[in-house]
Each structure stands twice: as C-alpha cells, then as structure tokens.
N, CA, C and O of each residue as an XYZ file, in Angstrom:
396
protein
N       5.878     -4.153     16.940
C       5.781     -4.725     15.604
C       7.140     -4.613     14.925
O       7.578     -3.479     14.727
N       7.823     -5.633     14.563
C       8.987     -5.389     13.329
C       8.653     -4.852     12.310
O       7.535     -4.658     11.834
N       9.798     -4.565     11.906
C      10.029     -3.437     10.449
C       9.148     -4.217      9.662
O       8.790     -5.340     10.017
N       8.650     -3.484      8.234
C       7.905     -4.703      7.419
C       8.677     -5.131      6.654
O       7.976     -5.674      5.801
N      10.189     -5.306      6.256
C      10.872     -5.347      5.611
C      11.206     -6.698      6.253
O      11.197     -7.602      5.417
N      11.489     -7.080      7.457
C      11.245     -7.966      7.915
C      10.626     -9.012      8.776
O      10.989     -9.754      9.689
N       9.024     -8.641      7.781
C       8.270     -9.641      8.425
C       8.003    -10.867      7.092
O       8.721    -10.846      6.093
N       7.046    -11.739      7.239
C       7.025    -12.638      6.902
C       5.968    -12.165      5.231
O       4.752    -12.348      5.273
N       6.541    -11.661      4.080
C       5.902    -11.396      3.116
C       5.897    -12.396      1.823
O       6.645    -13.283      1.411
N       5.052    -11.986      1.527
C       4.688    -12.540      0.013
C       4.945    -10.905     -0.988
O       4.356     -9.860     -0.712
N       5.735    -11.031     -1.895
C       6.139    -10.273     -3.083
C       5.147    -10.572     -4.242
O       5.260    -11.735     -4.630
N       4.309     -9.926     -4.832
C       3.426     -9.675     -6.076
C       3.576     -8.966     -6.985
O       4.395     -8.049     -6.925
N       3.069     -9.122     -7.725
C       2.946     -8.209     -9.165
C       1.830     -7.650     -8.864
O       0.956     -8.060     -8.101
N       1.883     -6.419     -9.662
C       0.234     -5.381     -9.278
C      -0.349     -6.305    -10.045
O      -0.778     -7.264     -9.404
N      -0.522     -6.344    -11.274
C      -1.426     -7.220    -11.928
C      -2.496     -8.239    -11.339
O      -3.602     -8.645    -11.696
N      -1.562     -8.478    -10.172
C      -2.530     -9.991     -9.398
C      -3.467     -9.251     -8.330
O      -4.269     -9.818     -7.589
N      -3.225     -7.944     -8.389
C      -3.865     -7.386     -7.426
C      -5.461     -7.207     -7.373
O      -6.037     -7.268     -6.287
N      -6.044     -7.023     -8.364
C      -7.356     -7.693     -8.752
C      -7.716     -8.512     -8.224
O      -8.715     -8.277     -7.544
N      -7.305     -9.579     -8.200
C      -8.217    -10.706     -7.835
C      -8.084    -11.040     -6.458
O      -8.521    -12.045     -5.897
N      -7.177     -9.719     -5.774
C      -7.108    -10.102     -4.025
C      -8.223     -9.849     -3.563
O      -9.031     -9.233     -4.258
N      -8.557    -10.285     -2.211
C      -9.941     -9.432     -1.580
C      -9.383     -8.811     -0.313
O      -8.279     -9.330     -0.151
N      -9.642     -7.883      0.730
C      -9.100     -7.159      1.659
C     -10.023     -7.216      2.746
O     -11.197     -7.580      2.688
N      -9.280     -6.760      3.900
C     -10.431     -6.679      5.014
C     -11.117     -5.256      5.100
O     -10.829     -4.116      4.736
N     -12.180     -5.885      5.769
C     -13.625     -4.489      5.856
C     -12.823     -3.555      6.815
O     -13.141     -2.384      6.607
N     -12.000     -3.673      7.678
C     -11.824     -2.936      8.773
C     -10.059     -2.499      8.470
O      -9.348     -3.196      7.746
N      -9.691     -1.566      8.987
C      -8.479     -0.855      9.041
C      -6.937     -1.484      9.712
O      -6.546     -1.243     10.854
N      -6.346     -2.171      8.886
C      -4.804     -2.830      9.228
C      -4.484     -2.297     10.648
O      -4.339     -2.817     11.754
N      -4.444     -1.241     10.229
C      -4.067      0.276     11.738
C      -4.904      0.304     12.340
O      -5.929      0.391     11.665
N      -5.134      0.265     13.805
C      -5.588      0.730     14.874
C      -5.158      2.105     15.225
O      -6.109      2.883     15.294
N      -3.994      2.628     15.467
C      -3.760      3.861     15.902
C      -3.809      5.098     14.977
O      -3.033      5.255     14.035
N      -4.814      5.988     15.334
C      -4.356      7.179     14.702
C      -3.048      7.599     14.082
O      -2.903      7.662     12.861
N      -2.395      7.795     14.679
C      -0.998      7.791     14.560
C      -0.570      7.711     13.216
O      -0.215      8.504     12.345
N      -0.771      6.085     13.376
C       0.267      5.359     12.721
C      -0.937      5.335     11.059
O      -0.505      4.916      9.986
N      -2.026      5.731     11.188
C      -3.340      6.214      9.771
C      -2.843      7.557      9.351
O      -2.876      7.802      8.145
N      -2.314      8.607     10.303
C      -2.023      9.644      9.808
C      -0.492      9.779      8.921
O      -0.182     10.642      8.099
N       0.446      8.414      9.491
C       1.296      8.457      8.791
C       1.483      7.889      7.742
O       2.508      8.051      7.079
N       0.550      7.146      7.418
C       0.457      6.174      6.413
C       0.002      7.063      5.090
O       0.485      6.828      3.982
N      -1.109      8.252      5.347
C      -2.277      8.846      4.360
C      -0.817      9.951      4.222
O      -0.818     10.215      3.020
N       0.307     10.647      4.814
C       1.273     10.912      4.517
C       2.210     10.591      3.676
O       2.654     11.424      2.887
N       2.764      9.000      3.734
C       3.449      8.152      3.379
C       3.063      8.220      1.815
O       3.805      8.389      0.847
N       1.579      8.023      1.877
C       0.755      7.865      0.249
C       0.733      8.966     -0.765
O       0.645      9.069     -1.988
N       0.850      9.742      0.281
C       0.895     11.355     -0.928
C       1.979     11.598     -1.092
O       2.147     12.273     -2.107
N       3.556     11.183     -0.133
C       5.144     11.284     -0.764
C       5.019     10.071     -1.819
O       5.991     10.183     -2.566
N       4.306      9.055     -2.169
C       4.992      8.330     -2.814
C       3.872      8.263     -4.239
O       4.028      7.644     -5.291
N       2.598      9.243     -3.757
C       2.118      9.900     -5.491
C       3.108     11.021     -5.977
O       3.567     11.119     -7.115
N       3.336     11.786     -4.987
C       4.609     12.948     -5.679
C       5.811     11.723     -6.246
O       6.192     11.459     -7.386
N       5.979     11.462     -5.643
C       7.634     10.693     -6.321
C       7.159      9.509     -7.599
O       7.799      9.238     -8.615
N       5.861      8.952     -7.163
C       5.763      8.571     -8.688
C       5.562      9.366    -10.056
O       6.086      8.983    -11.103
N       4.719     10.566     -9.960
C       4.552     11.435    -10.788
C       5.632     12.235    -11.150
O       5.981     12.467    -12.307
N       6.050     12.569    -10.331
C       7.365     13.508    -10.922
C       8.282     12.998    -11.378
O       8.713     13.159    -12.520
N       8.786     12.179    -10.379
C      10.509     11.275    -11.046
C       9.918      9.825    -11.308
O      10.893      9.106    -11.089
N       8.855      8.999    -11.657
C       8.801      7.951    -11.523
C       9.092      6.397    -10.854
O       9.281      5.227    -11.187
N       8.995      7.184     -9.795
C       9.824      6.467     -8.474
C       9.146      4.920     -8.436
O       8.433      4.393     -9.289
N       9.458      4.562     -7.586
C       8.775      3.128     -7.549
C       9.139      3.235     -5.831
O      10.103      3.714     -5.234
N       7.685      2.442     -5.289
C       7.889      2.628     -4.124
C       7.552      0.951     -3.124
O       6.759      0.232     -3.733
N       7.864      0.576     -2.278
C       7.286     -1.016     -1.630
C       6.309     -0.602     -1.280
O       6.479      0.470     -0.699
N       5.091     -0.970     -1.341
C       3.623     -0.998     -0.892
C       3.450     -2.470      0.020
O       3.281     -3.556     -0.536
N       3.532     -2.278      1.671
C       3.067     -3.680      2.044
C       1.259     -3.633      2.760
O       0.744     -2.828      3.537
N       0.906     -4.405      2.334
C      -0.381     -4.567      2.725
C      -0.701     -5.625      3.198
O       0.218     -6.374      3.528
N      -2.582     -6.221      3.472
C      -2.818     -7.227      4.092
C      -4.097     -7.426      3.394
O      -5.038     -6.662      3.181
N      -3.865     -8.743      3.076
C      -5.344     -9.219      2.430
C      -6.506     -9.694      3.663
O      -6.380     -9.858      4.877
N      -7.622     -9.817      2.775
C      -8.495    -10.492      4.519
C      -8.337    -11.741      5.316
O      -8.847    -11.961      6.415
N      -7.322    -12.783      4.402
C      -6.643    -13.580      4.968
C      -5.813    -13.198      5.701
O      -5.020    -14.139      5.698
N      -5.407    -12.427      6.373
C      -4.228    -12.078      7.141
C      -3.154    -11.723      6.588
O      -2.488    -10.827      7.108
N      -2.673    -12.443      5.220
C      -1.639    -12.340      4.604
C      -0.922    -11.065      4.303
O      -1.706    -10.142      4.087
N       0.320    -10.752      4.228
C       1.146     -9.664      4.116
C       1.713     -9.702      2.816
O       2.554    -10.573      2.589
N       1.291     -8.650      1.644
C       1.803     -8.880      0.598
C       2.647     -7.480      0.430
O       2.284     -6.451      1.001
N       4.082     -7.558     -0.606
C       4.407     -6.490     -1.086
C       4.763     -6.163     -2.472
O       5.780     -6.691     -2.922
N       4.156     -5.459     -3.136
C       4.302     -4.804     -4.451
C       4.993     -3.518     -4.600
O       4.822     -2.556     -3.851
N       6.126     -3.571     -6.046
C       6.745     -2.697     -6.402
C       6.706     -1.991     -7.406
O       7.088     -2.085     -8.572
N       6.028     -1.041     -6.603
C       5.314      0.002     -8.310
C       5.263      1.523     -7.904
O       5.643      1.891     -6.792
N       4.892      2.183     -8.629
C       4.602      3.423     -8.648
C       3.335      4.429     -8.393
O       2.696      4.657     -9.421
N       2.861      5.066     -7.211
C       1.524      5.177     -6.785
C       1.376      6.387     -8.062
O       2.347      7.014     -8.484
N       0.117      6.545     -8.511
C      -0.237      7.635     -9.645
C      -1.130      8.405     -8.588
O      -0.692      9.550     -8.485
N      -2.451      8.148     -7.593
C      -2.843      8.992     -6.905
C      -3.425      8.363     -5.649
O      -3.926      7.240     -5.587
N      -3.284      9.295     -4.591
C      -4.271      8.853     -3.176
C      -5.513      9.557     -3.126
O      -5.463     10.785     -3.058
N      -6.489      9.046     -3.146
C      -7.521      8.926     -2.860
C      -8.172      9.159     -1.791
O      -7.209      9.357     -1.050
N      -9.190      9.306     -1.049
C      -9.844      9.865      0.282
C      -9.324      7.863      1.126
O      -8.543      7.580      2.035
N     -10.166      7.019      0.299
C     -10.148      5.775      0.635
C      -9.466      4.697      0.202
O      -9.546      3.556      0.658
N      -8.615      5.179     -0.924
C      -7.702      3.936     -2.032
C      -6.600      4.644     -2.496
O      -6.751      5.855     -2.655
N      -5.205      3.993     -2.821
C      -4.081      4.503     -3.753
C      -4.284      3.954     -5.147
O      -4.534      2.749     -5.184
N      -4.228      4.599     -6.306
C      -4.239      4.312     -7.413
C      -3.333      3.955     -7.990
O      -2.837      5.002     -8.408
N      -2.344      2.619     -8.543
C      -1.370      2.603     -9.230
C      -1.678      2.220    -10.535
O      -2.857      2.002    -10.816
N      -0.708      2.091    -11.467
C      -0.378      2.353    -13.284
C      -1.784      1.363    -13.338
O      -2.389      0.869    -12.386
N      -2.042      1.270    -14.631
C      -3.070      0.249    -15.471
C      -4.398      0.478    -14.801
O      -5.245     -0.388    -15.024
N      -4.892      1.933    -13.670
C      -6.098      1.704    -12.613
C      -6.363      1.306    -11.707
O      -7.276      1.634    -10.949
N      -5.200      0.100    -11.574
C      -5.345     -0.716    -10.406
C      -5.511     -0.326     -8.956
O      -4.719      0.577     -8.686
N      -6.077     -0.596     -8.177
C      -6.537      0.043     -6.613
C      -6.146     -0.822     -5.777
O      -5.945     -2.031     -5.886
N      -6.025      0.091     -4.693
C      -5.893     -0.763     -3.277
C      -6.176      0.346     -2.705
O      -5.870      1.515     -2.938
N      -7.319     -0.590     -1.280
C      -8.063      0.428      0.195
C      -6.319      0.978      0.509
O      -5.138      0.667      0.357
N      -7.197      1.958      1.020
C      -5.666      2.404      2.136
C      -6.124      1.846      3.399
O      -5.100      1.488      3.981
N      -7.427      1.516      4.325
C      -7.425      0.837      5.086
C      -6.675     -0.657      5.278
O      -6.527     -1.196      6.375
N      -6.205     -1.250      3.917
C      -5.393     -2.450      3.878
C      -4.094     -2.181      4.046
O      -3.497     -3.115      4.581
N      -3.220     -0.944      3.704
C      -2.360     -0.692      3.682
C      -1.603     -0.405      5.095
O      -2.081      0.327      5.961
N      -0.114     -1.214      5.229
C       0.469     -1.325      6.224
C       1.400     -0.157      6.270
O       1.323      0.459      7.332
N       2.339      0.359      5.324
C       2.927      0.765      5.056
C       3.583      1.001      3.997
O       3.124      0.332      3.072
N       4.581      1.742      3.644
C       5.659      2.003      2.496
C       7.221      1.912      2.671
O       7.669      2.261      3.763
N       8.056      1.497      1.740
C       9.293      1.793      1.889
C       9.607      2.735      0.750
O       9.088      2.831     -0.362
N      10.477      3.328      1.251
C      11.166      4.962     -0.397
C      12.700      4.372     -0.741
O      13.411      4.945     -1.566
C-alpha cells in the first residue's frame, strides 16, 4: 500500500463529516496495522489536548472513498475518535494519521 499522503484523497472540513456514512466492517485487516492505528489515536488525543496540535486524519467512507481532515482529536474512544464541536468518526473507518 502507498503512503496515504500519496494516495488518491479528497481533503474535508470536519463539519461535513456528519453527513458521511462509513463502512460496517474495519478499513484494516491486520492486527498489526489496528493496533497501530488505536496507538496513533491516543498520540494524537494527547497532542490535541495538551499543545493543540492538529493532526491528518485519513479515512474511508462506505463508498470506498479516501477522505482527509485537519483537526484536532479531543478523545479515543473504545470504537470512535472524538474531534472539536462532538463530531465522531468509527475508528474502524480510520486509515491512518499524519503528526
């Protein structure tokens, strides 16, 4: 798989993130690469909370589509990351992060 930095994305605003819908089943197949991700999510609630970091969130809607948003995670969740205004996203949708 290429970097996600350069794959074929769509850039969003959280705001629009609402009205996405996601798939039932997990982006990730490998353990692995779930354990690094639920990692990934808790460095980038510390770095939003503390220093207000802003972090790339790329994900996948149930269209296939690859979207990335630039914001600040507030908390991870067992099953979702929480960013500013409430807004959610599964972590099963979630591809990755950039710092």
């Amino acid at each position: 798989m290429q970097p996600l930095e350069q794959q074929d994305v769509e850039i969003i605003e959280k705001e629009s993130i609402p009205t996405l819908h996601f798939p039932p089943d997990d982006v990730l197949s490998d353990l692995a690469e779930q354990q690094q991700r639920r990692h990934d999510a808790e460095r980038a609630t510390a770095l939003g909370n503390a220093y207000h970091n802003k972090v790339n969130i790329y994900f996948q809607t149930d269209d296939g589509a690859t979207k990335c948003v630039s914001t600040s995670v507030w908390a991870t969740h067992e099953q979702y990351i929480t960013l500013k205004a409430g807004i959610t996203i599964p972590l099963r949708a979630v591809l990755g992060f950039t710092f």
